[in-house]
C-alpha positions in Angstrom: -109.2 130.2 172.0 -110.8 128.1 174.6 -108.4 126.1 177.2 -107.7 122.6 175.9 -110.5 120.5 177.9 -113.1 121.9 180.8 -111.3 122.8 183.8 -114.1 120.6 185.7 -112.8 118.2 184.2 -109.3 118.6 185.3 -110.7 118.6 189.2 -112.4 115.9 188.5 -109.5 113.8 186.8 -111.6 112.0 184.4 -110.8 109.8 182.0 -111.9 112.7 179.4 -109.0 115.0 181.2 -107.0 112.6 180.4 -107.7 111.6 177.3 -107.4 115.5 176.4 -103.6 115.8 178.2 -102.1 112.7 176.0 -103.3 114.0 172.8 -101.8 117.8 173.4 -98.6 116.1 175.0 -98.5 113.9 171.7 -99.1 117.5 169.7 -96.3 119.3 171.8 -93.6 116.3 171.3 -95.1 116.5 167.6 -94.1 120.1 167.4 -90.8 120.0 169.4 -89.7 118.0 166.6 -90.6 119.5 164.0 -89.7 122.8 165.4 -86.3 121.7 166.3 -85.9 120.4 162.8 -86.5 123.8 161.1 -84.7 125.0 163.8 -81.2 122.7 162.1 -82.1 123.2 158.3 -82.2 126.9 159.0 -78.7 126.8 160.6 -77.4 124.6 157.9 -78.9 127.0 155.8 -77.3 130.0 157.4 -74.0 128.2 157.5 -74.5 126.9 153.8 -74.9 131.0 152.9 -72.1 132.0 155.2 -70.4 129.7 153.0 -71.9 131.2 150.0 -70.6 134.9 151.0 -67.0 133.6 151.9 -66.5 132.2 148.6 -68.0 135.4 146.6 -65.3 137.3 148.7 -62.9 135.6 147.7 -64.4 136.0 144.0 -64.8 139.8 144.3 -60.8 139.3 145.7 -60.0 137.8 142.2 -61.6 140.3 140.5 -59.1 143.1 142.3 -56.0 140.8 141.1 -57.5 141.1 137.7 -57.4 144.9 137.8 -53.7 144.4 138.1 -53.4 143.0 134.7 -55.5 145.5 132.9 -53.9 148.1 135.2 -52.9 149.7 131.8 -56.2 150.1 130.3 -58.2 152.6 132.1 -61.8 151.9 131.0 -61.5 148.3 132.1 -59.8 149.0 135.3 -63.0 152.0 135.9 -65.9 148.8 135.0 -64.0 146.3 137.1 -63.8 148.8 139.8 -67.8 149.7 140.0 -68.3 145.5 139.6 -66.2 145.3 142.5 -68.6 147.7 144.3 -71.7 146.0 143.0 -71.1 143.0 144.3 -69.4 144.1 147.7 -72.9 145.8 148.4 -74.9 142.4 147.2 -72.0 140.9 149.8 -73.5 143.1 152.7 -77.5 142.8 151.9 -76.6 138.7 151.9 -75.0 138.8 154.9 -77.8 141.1 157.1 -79.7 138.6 155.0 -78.5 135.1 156.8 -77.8 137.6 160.6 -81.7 138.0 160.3 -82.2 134.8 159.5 -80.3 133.1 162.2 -81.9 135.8 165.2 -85.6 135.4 163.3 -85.5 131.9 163.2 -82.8 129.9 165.1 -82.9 132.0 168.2 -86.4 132.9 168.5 -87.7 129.3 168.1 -84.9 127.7 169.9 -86.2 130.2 172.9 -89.8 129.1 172.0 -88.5 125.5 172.7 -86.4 125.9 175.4 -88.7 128.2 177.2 -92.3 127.1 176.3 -92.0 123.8 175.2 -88.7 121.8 177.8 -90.9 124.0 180.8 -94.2 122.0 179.8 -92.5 118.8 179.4 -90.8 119.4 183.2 -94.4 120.3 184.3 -95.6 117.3 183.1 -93.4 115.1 184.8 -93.8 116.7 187.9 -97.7 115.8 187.0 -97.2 112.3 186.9 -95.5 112.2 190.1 -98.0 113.8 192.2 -100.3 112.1 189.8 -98.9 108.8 190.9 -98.9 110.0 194.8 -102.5 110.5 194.8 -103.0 107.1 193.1 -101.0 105.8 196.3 -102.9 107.9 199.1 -106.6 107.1 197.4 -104.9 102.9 197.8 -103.2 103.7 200.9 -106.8 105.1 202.1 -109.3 102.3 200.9 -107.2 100.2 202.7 -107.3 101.2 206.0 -109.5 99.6 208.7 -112.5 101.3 210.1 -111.4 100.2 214.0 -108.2 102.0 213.2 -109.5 105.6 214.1 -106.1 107.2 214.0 -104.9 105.6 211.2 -108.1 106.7 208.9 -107.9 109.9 210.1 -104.2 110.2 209.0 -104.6 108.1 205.6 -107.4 110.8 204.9 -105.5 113.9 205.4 -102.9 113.0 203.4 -105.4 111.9 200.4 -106.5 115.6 201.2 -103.7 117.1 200.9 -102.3 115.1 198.0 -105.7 115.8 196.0 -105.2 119.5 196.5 -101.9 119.5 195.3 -102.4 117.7 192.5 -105.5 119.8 191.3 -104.0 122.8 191.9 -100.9 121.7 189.6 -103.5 120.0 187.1 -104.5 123.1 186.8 -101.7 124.9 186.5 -100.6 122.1 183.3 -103.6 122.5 181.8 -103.1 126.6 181.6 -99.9 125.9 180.5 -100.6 123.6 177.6 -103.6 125.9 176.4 -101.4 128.8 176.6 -98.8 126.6 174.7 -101.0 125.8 172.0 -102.4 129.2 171.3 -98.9 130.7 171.3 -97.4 128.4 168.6 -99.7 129.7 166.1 -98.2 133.7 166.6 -95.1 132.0 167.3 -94.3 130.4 164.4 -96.1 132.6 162.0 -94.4 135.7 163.5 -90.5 134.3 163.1 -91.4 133.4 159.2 -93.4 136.5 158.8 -90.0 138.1 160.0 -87.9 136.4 157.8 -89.8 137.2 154.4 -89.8 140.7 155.8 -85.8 140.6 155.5 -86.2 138.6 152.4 -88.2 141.7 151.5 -85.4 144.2 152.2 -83.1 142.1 150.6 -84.1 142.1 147.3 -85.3 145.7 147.6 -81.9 146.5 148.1 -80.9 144.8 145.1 -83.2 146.1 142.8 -82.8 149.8 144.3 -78.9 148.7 144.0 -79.5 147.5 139.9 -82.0 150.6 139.1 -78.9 152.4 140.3 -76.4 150.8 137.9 -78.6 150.5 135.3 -77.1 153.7 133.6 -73.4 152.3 133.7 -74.7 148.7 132.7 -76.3 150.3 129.5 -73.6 152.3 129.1 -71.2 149.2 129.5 -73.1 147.1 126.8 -72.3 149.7 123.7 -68.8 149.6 124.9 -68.6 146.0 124.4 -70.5 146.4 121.2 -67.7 148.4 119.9 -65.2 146.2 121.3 -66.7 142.8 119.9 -66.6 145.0 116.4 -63.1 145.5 116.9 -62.3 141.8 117.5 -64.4 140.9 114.3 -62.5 143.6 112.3 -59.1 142.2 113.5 -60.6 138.5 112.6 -61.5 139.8 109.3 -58.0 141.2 108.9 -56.0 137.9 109.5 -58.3 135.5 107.7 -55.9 135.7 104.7 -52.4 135.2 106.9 -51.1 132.0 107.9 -52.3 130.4 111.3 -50.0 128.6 113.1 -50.7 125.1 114.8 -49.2 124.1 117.6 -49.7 120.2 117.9 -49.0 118.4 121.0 -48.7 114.4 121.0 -51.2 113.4 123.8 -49.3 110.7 125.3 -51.8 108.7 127.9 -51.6 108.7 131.2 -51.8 104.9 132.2 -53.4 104.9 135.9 -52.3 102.1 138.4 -54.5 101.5 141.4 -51.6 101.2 144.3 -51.7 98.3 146.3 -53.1 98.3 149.5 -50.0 98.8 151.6 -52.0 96.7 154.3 -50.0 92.7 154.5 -53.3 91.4 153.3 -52.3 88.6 150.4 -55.3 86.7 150.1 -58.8 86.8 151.5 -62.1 84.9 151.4 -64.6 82.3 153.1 -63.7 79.2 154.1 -66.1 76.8 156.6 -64.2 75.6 159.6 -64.8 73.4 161.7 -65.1 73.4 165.7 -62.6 72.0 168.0 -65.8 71.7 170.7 -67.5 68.1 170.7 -70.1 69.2 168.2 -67.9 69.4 165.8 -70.0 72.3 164.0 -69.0 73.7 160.5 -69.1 77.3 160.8 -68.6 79.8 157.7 -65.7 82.4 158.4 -64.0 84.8 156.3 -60.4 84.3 156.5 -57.5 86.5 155.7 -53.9 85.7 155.4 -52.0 88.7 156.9 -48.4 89.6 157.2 -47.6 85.8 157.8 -50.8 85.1 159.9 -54.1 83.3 159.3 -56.7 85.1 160.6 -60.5 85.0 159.9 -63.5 86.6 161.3 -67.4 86.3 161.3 -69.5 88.3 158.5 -70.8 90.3 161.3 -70.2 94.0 161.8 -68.2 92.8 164.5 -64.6 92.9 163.0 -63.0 91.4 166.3 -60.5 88.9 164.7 -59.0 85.8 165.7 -55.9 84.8 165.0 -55.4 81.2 163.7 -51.9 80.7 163.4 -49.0 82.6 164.3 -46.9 82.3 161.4 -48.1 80.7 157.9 -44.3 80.1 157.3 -44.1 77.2 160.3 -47.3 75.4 158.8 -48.4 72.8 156.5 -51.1 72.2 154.5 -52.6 69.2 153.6 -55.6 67.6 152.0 -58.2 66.2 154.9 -59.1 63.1 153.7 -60.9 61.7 156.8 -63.9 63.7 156.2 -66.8 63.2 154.1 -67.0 66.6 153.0 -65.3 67.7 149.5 -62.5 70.0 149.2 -61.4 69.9 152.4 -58.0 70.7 154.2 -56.1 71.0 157.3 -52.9 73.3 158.5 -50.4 71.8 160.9 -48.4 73.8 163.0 -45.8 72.4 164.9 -47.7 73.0 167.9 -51.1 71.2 166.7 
């Protein structure tokens, strides 16, 4: 794989260099993100499975309590026993499972990001500054004035030195973004190549695990032939008895919705109007609340303002001054 753009072209700084530096930065942040997506669904994943093995622990944990009821009858107690085993070994093949899957993929691409990708992003800011300082000595240098020997002779040093700074770290970003983008391909296929290989084992396990206990499975199966017989046989045997019904009245369950134990009586939009000299109708919702009137805008801003104190001290009274319909006013004492 060839480096991303001539390094010529990187001495030179043209606009091609350039040019070929903002589309691999725009590839890297591209990755980054993507990368560091995989990077969460893979630990949800993990913690969704983790979840997964818990909870078929605490199934395999019922199935011991249920050996206790049959503890009586040996040939159920012996099956749930080799279940319990089954399962408990399916338990440890998930669990290396999810370990590989959170070393395979959330650590090795969270180091791929943290060490490959954040270093790139630091180089590249430290390119832009020195990028910017030559911008400022090749200025600082045009400007000077030929009488001014000393002066020229400084401003040119320092555009020498700046220039050979900044190529020698334009070189050194361009290395590492080509490096970058020929290691993402390994890098990536290598962690998912690693993770099918443990899906691999997995189910490997499983099947050498099943090929196993195929013999007590089989074996299992004409045992609960014989006992299904039994069950139809002692069917058979009672179809001429009496059955007994048990019938329960199914009173319903009436459901009430408890009231919101929050003071709030009534609610809704009302316009009111401003005390400024406009005199502007605005549209506010209003709530009356544990004695108060209080309204606020629509907005997700839920600041309220309190109107009146106490609803108990007020009146209310048509507003018949106004040209507007259905319109009233509340006296307090105090206005």
């Amino acid at each position: 794989m060839r480096p991303i753009i001539d390094l010529d072209e990187c001495i030179r700084d043209s606009p091609k260099f350039r040019e070929a530096l903002e589309d691999n930065e725009e590839s890297i942040d591209q990755l980054e993100i993507k990368l560091e997506k995989l990077v969460k669904l893979c630990s949800n994943m993990v913690e969704t499975g983790k979840s997964h093995v818990t909870a078929k622990s605490a199934f395999i944990n019922g199935i011991w309590d249920l050996i206790g009821y049959f503890k009586d009858d040996a040939s159920i107690v012996n099956s749930l026993n080799r279940f319990i085993q089954i399962l408990t070994d399916v338990l440890k093949y998930q669990s290396i499972l999810l370990e590989h899957a959170q070393k395979s993929i959330v650590k090795n691409l969270s180091n791929f990001i943290k060490m490959d990708i954040r270093q790139s992003k630091e180089t590249r800011r430290h390119f832009e500054k020195i990028s910017d300082d030559l911008d400022n000595a090749l200025f600082r240098n045009s400007q000077v004035q030929r009488t001014k020997a000393s002066e020229c002779e400084d401003a040119h040093n320092v555009l020498i030195a700046t220039r050979s700074c900044f190529q020698h770290l334009a070189l050194d970003y361009v290395h590492q973004l080509s490096c970058l983008q020929s290691k993402k391909r390994h890098e990536v296929l290598q962690t998912l190549l690693s993770l099918m290989g443990a899906y691999s084992t997995y189910f490997h396990q499983g099947s050498d695990l099943f090929e196993d206990s195929e013999p007590f499975l089989k074996q299992l199966g004409s045992t609960l032939d014989k006992l299904s017989k039994e069950s139809t046989d002692l069917s058979k045997q009672l179809d001429s008895r009496h059955t007994l019904v048990t019938s329960k009245d199914v009173v319903p369950v009436v459901h009430k919705d408890p009231s919101a134990n929050n003071g709030i009586s009534l609610e809704g939009y009302l316009f009111k109007r401003t005390s400024n000299a406009f005199k502007t109708w605005n549209r506010r919702w209003f709530i009356i609340q544990n004695g108060q009137l209080v309204y606020r805008k629509r907005s997700k801003d839920e600041q309220r303002t309190i109107m009146e104190e106490d609803l108990r001290l007020c009146t209310v009274k048509p507003a018949l001054d106004f040209e507007r319909r259905f319109c009233f006013e509340v006296l307090s004492p105090s206005k």
